[in-house]
SEKOL-565879 format. One record per residue: residue number from 0; chain; residue in one letter; x, y, z of N, C-alpha, C in turn. Coordinates in nm, 4 decimals, always signed. Example, Ala and Ser with C-alpha at 12.3 -4.5 7.8 and 13.67 -1.06 7.14 Angstrom:
> nr,kette,rest,n.x,n.y,n.z,ca.x,ca.y,ca.z,c.x,c.y,c.z
> 0,A,A,+1.3190,-0.5690,+0.7800,+1.2300,-0.4500,+0.7800,+1.3200,-0.3300,+0.7800
> 1,A,S,+1.2850,-0.2250,+0.7080,+1.3670,-0.1060,+0.7140,+1.2900,+0.0030,+0.7870
This chain:
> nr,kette,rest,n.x,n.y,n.z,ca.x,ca.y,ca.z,c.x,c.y,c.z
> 0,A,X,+9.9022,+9.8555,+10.6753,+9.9467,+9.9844,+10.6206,+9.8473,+10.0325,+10.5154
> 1,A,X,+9.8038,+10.1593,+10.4935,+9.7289,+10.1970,+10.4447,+9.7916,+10.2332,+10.3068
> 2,A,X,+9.7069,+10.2405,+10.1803,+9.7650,+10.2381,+10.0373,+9.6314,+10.2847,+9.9615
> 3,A,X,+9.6772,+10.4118,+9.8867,+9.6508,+10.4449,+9.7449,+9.6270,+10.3220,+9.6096
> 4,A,X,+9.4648,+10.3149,+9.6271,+9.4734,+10.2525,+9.5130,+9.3881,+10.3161,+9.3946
> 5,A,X,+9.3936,+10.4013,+9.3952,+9.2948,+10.4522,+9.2573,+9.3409,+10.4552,+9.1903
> 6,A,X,+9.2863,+10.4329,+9.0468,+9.3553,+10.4166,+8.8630,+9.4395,+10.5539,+8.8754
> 7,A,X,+9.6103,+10.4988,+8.8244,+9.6529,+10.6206,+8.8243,+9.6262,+10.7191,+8.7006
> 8,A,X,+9.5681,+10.6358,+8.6030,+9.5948,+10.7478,+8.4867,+9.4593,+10.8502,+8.5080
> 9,A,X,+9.3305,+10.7859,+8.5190,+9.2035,+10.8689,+8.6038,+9.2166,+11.0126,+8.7088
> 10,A,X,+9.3503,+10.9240,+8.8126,+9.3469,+11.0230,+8.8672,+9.4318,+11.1516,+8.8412
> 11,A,X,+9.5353,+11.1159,+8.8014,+9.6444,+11.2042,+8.7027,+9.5635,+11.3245,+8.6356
> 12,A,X,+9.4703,+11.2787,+8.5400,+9.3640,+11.3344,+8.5141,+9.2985,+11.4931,+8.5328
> 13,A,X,+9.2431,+11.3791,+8.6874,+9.1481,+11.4495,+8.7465,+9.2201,+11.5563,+8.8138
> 14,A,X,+9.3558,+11.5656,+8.8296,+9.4542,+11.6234,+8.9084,+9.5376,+11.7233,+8.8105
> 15,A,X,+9.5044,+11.7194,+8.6837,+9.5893,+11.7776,+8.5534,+9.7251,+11.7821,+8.5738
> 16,A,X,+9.7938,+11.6861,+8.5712,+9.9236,+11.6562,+8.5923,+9.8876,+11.5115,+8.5146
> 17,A,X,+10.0344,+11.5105,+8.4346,+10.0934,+11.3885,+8.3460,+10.1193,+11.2619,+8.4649
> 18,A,X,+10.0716,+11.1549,+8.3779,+10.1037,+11.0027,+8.4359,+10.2529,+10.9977,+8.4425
> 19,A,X,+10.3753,+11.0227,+8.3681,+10.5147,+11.0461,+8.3155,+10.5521,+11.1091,+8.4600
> 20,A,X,+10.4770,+11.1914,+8.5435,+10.4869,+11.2365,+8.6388,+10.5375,+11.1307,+8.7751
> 21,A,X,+10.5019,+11.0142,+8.7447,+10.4094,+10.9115,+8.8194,+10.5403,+10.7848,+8.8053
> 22,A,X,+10.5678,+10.8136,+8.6880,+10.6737,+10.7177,+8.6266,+10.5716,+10.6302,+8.5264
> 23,A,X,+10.4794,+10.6756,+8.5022,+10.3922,+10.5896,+8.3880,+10.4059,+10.6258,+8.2682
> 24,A,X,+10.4625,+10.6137,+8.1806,+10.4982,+10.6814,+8.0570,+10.3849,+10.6689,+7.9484
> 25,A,X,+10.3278,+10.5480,+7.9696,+10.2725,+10.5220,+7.8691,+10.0907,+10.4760,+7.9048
> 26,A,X,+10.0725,+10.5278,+8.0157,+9.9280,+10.5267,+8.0698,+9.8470,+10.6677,+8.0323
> 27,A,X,+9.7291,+10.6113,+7.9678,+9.6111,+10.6948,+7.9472,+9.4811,+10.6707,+7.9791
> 28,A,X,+9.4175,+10.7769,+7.9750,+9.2932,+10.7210,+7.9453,+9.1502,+10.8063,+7.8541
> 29,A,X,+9.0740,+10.7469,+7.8227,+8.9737,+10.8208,+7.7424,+8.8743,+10.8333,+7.7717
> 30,A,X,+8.8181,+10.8242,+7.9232,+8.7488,+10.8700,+7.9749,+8.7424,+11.0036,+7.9842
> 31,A,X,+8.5653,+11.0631,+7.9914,+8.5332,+11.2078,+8.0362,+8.6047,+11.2730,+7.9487
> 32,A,X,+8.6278,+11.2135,+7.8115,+8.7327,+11.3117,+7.6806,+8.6682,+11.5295,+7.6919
> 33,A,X,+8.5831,+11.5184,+7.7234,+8.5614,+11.6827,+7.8134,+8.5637,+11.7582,+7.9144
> 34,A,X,+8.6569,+11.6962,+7.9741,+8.7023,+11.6534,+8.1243,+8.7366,+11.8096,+8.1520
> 35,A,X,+8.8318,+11.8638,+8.0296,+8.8600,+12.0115,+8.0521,+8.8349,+12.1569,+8.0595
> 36,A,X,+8.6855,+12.0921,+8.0144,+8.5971,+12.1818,+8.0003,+8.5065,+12.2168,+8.0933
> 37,A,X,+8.5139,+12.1846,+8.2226,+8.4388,+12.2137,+8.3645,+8.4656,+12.3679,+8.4250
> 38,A,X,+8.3790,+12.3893,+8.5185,+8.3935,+12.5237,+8.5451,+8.4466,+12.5880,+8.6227
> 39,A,X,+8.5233,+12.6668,+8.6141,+8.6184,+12.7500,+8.6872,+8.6183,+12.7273,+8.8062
> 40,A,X,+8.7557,+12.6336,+8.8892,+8.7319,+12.6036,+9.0046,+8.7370,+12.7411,+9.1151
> 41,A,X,+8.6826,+12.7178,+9.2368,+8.6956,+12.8465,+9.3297,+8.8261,+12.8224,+9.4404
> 42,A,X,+8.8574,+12.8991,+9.4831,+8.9704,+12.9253,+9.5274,+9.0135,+12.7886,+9.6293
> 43,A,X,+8.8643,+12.7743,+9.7198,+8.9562,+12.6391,+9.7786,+8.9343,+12.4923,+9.7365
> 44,A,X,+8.8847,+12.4812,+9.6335,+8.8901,+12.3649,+9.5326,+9.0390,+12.3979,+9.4398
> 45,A,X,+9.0852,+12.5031,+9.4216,+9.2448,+12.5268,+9.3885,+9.3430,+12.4754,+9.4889
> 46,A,X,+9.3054,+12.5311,+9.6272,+9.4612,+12.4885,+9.7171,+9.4137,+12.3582,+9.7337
> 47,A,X,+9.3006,+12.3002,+9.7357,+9.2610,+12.1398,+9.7684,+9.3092,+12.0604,+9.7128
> 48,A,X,+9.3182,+12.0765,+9.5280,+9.3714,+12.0140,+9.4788,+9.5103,+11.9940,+9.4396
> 49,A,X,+9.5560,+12.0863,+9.4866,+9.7673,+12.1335,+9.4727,+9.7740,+12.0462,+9.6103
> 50,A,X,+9.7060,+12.0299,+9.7019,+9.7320,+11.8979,+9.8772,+9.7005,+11.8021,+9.8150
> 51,A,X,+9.5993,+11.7530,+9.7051,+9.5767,+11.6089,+9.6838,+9.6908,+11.5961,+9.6023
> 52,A,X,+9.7779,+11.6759,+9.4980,+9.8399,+11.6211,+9.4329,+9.9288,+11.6016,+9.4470
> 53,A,X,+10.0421,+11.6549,+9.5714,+10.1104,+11.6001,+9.6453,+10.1369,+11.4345,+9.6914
> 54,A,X,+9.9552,+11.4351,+9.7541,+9.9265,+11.3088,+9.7976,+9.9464,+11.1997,+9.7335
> 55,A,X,+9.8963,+11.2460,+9.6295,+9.9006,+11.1350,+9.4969,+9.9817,+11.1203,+9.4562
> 56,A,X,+10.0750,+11.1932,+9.4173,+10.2108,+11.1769,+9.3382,+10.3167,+11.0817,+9.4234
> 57,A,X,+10.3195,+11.1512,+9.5624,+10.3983,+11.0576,+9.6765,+10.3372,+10.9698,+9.6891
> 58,A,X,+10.1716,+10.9657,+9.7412,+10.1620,+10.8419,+9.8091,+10.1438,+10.8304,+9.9351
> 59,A,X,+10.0855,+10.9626,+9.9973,+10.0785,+11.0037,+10.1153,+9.9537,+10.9841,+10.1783
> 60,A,X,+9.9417,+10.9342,+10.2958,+9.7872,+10.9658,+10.2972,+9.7341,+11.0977,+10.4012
> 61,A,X,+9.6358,+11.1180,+10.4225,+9.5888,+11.2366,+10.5203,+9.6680,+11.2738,+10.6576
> 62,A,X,+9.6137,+11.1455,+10.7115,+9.7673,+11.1964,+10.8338,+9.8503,+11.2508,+10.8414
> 63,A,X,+9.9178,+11.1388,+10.7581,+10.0620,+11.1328,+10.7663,+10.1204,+11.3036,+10.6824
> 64,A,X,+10.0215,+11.3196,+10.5896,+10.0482,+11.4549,+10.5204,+10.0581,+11.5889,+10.6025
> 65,A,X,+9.9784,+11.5590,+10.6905,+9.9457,+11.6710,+10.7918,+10.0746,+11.7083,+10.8993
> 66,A,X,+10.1410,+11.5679,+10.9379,+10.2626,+11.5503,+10.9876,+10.3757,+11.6569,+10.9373
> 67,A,X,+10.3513,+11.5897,+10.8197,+10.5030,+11.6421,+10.7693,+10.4951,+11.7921,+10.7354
> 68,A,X,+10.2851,+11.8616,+10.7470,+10.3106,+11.9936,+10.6836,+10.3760,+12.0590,+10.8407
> 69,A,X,+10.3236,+11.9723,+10.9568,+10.3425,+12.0494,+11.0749,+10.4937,+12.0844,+11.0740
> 70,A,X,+10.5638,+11.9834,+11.0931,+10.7183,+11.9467,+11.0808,+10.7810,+12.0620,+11.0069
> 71,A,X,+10.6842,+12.0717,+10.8863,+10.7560,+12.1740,+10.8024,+10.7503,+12.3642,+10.7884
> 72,A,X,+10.6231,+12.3727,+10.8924,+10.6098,+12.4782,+10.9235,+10.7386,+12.5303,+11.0940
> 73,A,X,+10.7610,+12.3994,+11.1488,+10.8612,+12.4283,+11.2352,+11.0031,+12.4442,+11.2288
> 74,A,X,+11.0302,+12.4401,+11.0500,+11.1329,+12.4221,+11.0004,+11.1729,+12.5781,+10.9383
> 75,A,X,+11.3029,+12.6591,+10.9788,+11.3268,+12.7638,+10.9232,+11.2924,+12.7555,+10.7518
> 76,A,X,+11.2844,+12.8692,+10.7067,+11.2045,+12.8868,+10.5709,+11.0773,+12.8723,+10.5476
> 77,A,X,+11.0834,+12.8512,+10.4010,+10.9242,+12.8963,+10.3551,+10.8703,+12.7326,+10.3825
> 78,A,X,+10.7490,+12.7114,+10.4457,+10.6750,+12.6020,+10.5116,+10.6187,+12.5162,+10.3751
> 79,A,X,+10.5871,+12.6332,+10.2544,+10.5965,+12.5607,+10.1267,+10.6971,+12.4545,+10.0662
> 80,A,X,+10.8000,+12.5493,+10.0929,+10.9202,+12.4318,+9.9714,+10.9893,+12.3257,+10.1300
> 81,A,X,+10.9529,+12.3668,+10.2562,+11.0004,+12.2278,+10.3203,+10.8907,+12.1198,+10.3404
> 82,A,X,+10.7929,+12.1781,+10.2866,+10.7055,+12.0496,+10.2757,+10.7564,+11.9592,+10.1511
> 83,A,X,+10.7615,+11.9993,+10.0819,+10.8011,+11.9305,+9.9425,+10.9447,+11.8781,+9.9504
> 84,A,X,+11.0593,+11.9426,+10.0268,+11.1593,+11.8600,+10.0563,+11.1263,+11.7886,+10.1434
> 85,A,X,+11.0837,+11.7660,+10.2475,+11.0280,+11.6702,+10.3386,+10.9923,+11.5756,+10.2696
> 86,A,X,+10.8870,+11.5511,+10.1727,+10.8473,+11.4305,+10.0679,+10.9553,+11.3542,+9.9864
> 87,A,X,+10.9840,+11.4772,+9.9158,+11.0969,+11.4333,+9.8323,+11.2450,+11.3380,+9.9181
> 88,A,X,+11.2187,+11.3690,+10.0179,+11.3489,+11.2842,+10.1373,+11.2719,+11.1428,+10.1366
> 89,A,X,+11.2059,+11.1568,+10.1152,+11.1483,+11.0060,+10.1306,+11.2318,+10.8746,+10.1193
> 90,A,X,+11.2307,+10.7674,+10.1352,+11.3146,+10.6750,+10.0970,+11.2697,+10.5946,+9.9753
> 91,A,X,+11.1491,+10.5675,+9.9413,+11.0601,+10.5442,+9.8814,+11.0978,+10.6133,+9.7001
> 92,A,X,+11.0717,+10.7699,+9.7545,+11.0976,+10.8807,+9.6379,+11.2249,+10.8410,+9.6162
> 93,A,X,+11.3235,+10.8250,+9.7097,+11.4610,+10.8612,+9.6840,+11.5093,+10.7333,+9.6248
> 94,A,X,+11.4543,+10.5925,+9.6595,+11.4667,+10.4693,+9.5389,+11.4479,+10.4799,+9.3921
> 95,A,X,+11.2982,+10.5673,+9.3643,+11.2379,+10.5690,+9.2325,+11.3508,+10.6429,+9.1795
> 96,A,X,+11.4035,+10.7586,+9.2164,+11.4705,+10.8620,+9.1629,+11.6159,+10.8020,+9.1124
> 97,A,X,+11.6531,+10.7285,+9.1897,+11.7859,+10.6564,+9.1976,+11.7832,+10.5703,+9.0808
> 98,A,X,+11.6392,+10.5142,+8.9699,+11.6413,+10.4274,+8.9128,+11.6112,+10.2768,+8.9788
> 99,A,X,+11.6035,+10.2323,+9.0500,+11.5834,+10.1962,+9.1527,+11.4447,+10.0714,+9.0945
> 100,A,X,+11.3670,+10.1498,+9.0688,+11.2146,+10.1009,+9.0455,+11.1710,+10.1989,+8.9602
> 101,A,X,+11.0294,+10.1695,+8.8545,+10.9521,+10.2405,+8.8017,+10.9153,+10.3057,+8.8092
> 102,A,X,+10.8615,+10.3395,+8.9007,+10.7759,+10.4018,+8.9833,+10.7555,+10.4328,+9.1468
> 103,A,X,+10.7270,+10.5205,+9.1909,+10.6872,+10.5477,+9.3712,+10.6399,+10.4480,+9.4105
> 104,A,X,+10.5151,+10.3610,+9.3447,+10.4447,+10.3186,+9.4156,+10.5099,+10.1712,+9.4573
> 105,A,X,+10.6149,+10.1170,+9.2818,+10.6667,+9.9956,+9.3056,+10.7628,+9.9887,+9.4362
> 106,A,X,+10.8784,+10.1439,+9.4532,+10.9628,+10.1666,+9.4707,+10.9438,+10.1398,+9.6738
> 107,A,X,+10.7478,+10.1911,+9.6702,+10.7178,+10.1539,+9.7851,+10.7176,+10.0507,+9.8618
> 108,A,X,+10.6740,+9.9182,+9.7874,+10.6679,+9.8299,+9.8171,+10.8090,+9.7531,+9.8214
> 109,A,X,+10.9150,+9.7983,+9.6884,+11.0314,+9.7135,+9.7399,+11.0820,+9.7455,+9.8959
> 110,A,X,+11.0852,+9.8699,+9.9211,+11.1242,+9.9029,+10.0332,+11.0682,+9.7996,+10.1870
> 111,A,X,+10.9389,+9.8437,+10.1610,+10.8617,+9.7672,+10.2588,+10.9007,+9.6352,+10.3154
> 112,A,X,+10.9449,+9.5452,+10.1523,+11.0388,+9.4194,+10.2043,+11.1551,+9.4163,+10.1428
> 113,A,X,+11.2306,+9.5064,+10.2421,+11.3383,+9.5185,+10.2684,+11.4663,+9.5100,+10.1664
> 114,A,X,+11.4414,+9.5353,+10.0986,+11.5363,+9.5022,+9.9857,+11.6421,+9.6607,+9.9780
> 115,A,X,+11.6193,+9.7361,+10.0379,+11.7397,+9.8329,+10.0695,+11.7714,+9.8294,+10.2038
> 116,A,X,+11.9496,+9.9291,+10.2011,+11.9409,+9.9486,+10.2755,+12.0206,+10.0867,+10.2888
> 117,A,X,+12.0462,+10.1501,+10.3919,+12.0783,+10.2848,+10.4249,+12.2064,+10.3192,+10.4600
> 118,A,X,+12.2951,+10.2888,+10.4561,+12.4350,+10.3184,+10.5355,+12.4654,+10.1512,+10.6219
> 119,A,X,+12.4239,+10.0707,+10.5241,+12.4453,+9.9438,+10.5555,+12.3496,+9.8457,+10.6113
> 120,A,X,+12.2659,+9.9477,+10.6390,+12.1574,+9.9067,+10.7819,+12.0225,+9.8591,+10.6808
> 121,A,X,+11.9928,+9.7130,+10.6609,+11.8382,+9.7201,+10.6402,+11.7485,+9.8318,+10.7062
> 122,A,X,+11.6119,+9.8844,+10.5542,+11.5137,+10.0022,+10.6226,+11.4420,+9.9204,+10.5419
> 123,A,X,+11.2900,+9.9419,+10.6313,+11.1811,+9.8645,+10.5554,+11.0595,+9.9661,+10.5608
> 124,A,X,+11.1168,+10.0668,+10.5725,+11.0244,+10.2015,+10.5986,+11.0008,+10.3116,+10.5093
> 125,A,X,+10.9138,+10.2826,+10.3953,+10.8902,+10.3759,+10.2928,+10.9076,+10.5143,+10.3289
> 126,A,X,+10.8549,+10.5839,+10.4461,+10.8619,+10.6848,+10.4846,+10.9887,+10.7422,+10.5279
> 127,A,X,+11.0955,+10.6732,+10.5970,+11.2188,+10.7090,+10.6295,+11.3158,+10.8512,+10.5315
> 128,A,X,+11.3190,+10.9279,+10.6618,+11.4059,+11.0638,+10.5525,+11.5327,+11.0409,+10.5221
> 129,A,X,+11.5809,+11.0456,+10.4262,+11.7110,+11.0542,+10.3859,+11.8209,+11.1756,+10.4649
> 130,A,X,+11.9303,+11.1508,+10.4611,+11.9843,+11.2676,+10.5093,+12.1078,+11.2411,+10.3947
> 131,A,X,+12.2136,+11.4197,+10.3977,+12.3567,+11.4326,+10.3110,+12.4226,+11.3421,+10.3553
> 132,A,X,+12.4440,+11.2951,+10.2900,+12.5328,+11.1397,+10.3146,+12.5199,+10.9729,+10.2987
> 133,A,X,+12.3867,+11.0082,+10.3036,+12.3504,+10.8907,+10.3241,+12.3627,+10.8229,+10.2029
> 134,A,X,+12.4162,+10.6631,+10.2297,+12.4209,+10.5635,+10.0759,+12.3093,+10.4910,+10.0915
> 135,A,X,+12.2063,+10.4388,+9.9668,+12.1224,+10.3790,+9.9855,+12.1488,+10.2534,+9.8701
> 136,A,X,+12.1835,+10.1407,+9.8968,+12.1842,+10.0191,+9.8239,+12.0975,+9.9376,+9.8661
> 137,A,X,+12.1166,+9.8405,+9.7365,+12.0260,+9.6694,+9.7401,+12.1036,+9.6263,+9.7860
> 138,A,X,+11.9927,+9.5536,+9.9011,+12.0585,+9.4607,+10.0027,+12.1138,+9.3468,+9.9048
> 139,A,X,+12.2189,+9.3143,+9.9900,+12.3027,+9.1767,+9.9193,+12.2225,+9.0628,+9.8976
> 140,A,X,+12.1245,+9.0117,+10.0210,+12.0335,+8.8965,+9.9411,+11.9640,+8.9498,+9.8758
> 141,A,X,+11.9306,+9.0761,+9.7803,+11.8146,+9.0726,+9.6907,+11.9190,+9.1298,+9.5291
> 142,A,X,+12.0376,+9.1022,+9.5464,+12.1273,+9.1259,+9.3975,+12.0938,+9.0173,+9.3167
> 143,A,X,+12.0931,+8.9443,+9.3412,+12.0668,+8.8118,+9.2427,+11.9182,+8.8153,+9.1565
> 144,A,X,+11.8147,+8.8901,+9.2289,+11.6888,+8.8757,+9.1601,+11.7036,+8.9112,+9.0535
> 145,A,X,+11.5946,+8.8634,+8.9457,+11.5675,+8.9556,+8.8082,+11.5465,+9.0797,+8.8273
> 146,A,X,+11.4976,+9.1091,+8.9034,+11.4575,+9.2525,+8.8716,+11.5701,+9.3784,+8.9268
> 147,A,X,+11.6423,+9.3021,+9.0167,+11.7924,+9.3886,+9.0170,+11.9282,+9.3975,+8.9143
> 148,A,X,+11.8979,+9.2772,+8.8636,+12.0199,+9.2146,+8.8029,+11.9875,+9.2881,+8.6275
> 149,A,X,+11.9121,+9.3171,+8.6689,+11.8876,+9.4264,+8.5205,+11.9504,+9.5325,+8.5331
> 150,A,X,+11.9750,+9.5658,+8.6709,+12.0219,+9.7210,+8.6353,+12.1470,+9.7374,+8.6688
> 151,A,X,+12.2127,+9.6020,+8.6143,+12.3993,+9.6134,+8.6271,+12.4318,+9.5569,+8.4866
> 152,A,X,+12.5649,+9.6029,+8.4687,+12.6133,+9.5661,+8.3466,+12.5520,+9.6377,+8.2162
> 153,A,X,+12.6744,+9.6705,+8.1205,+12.6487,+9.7736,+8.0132,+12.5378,+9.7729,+7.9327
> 154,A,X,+12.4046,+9.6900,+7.9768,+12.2985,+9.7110,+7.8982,+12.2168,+9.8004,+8.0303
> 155,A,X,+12.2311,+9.8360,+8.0858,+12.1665,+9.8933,+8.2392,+12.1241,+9.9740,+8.1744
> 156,A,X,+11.9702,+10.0534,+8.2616,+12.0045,+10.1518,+8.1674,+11.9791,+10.3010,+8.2261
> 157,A,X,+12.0495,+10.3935,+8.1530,+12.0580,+10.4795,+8.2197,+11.9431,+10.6423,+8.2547
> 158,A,X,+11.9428,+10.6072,+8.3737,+11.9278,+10.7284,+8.5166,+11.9487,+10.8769,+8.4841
> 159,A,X,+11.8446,+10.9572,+8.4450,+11.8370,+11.1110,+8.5155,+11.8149,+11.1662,+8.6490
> 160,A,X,+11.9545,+11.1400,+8.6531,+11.9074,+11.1825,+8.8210,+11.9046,+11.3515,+8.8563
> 161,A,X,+11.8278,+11.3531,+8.9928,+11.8269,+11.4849,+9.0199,+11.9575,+11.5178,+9.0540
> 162,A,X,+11.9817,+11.6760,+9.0670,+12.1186,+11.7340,+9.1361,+12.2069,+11.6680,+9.2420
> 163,A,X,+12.0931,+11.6117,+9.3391,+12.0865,+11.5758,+9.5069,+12.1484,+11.4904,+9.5191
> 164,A,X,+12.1482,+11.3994,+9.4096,+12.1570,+11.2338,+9.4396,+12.2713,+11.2010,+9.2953
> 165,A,X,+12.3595,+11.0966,+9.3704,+12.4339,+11.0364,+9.2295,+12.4247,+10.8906,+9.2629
> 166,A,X,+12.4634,+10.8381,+9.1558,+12.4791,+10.6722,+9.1261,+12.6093,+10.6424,+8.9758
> 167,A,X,+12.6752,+10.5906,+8.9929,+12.7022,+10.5277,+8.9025,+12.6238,+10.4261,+8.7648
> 168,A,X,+12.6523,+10.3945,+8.6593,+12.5325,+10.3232,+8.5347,+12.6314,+10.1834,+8.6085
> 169,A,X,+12.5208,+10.1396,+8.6282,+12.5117,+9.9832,+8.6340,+12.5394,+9.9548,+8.8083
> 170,A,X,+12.5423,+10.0577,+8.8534,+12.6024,+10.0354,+9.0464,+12.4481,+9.9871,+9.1151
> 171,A,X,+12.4561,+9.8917,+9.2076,+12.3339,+9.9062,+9.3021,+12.3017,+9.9733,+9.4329
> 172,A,X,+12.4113,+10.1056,+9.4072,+12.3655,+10.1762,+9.5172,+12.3968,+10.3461,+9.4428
> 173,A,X,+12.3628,+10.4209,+9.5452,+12.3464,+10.5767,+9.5053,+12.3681,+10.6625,+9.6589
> 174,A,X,+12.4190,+10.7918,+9.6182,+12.4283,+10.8251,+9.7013,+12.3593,+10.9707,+9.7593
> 175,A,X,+12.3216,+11.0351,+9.8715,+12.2565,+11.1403,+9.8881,+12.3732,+11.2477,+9.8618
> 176,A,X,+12.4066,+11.2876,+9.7780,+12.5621,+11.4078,+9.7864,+12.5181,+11.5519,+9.8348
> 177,A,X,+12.3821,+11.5808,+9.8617,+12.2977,+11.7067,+9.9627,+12.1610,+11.6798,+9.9423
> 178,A,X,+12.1038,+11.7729,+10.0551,+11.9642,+11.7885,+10.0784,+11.9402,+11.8083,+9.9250
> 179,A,X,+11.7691,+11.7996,+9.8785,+11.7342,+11.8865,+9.7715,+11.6576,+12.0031,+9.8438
> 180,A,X,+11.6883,+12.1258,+9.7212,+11.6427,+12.2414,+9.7309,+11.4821,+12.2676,+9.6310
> 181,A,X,+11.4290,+12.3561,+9.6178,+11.2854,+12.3877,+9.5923,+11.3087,+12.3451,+9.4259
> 182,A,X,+11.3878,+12.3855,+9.3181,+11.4358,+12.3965,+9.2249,+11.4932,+12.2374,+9.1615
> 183,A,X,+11.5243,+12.1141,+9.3005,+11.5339,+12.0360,+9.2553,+11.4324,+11.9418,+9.2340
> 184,A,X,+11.2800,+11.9901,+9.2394,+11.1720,+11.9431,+9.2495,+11.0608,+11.8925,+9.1079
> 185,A,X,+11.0478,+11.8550,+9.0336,+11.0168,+11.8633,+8.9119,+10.8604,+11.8318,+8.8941
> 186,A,X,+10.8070,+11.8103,+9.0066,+10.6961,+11.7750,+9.0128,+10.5701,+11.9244,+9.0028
> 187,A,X,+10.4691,+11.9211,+8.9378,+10.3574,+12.0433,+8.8883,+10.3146,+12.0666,+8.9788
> 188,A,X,+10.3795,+12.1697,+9.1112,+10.3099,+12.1823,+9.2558,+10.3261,+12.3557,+9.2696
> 189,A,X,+10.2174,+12.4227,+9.3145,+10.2099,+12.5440,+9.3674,+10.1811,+12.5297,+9.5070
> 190,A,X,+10.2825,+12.4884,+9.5589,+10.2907,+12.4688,+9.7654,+10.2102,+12.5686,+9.7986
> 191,A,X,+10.1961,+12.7133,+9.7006,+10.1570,+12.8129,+9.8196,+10.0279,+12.8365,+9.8998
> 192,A,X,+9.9280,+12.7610,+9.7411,+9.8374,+12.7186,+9.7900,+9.7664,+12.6144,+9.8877
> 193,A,X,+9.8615,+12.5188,+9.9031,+9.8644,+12.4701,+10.0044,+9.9077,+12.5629,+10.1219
> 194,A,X,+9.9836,+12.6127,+10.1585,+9.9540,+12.7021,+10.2953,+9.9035,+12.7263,+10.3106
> 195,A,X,+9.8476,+12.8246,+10.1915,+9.6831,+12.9130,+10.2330,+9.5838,+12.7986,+10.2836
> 196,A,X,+9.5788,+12.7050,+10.2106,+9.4497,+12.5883,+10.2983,+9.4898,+12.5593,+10.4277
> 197,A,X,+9.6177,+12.5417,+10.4639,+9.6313,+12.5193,+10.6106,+9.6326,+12.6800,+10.7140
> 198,A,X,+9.6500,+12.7360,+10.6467,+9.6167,+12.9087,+10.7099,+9.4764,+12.9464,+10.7723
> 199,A,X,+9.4185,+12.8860,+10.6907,+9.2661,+12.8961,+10.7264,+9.2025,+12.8828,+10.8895
């Protein structure tokens, strides 16, 4: 399986979007401290970089990105905000969000081995879309670990979750209570420019 490994705070950066974005709260860096001072990018070094930062933020790679813009241009509405719900369905996203994990990228890998599951059903598929309804818990052999067993009982701690999604403080599961909409998105993205690059 293919994986994103570049320094996230570098690339955060290079992408002008916050690490906090990322789930890194406390990553920097002090490199290129004039970093902001470069020259006026041109129009398709603008939509280029609103597609990489997508990429980056999810965790997507080229392909697979291209997939989901197709998918999302076949999808009634604006081809912008169902790309970004398309991501955001993620199972991956929809762990981190849940509290779940730190971060996308950790949130990726728990998935991968198997440590959720979907409406009962082990998924070991970062990519998998969520749908309204759907419950996503820790599998029963992985409650006992440290790193689950932290997030039960009144020191747990507590979850901003989006609109879309609820959980109980201290529960190991959450639930999809609807799709998200464009508005439930919090991430620094101008989709539109991304169309225009795929318009071309």
């Amino acid at each position: 399986m293919a994986k994103n490994t570049q320094p996230i705070a570098k690339r955060a950066r290079a992408l002008g979007i916050s690490p906090a974005v990322m789930g890194y709260a406390k990553k920097h860096t002090n490199r290129n401290p004039g970093g902001q001072m470069r020259k006026k990018k041109s129009e398709y070094a603008q939509q280029l970089a609103e597609k990489q930062k997508v990429k980056f933020v999810y965790g997507i790679m080229e392909r697979q990105f291209h997939t989901y813009y197709e998918k999302a241009t076949r999808m009634p509405g604006r081809p912008g905000d169902n790309l970004l719900i398309l991501v955001e369905r993620r199972l991956d996203n929809v762990v981190y969000r849940l509290g779940f994990a730190a971060t996308r990228r950790e949130a990726r890998q728990l998935v991968s081995h198997a440590h959720f599951t979907v409406n009962g059903k082990k998924v070991n598929i970062p990519s998998y879309l969520v749908k309204a309804g759907d419950v996503i818990a820790v599998a029963e052999s992985s409650r006992s670990s440290v790193k689950f067993s932290k997030l039960t009982g009144e020191d747990a701690p507590v979850v901003l979750l989006p609109a879309w999604l609820d959980r109980a403080k201290g529960e190991l599961k959450g639930t999809v209570t609807k799709l998200p909409v464009r508005e439930d998105i919090d991430v620094p993205i101008e989709e539109h420019l991304i169309v225009e690059l795929y318009s071309k």
